[in-house]
Steps between C-alpha positions, in 0.01 A plus 500: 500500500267726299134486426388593140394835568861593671742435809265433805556588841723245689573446872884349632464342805768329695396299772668244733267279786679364759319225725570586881598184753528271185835421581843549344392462146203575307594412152172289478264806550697708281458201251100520580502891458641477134295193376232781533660783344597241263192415422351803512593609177708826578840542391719485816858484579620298796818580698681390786303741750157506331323551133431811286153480349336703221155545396208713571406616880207245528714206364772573690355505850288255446839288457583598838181468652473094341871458634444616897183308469668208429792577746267562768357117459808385692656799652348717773735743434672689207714782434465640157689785335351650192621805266264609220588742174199565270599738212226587234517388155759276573536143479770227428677685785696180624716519246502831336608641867806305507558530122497870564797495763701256259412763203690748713782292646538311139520170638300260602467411872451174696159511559432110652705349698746216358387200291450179656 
């Protein structure tokens, strides 16, 4: 992503929220969690043990702040697990991160998991 007057400053964050005494499953928060992010407008990733979001610092944690809100409607207790990467005048770093490891390996790699 770039503005028109250059790259802008962008912020990776990874995060994962786990509901505590929810039982065995949790699929349906998780499902909760990215209708927001979805929403949201940001570009995200999902994964199998959270999502990878980019965007500036005040969209970005305001993501996470809307998603424990929402998981703290039913759930007295969560566990989250965040890891942020802000790099200045940088953006479109979801893909041009991984493209940049494939660049050196000269392949592509499997990036999602397999097709359904």
């Amino acid at each position: 992503m770039h503005e028109k007057n250059g790259p802008r400053d962008t912020l990776l964050m990874e995060f994962s929220m786990t509901p505590l005494g929810q039982g065995e499953s949790v699929s349906r928060y998780v499902a909760q969690t990215l209708d927001i992010i979805d929403k949201s407008g940001v570009d995200y990733q999902l994964h199998a043990m959270g999502t990878l979001v980019e965007g500036d610092i005040d969209q970005i944690l305001n993501v996470f702040k809307q998603c424990l809100t929402a998981m703290s409607q039913d759930c007295n207790r969560i566990s989250c697990s965040a890891k942020l990467d802000f790099r200045k005048g940088a953006g479109d770093r979801l893909s041009s991160k991984v493209k940049s490891v494939e660049d050196k390996l000269g392949r592509q790699l499997r990036t999602s998991g397999p097709a359904f």
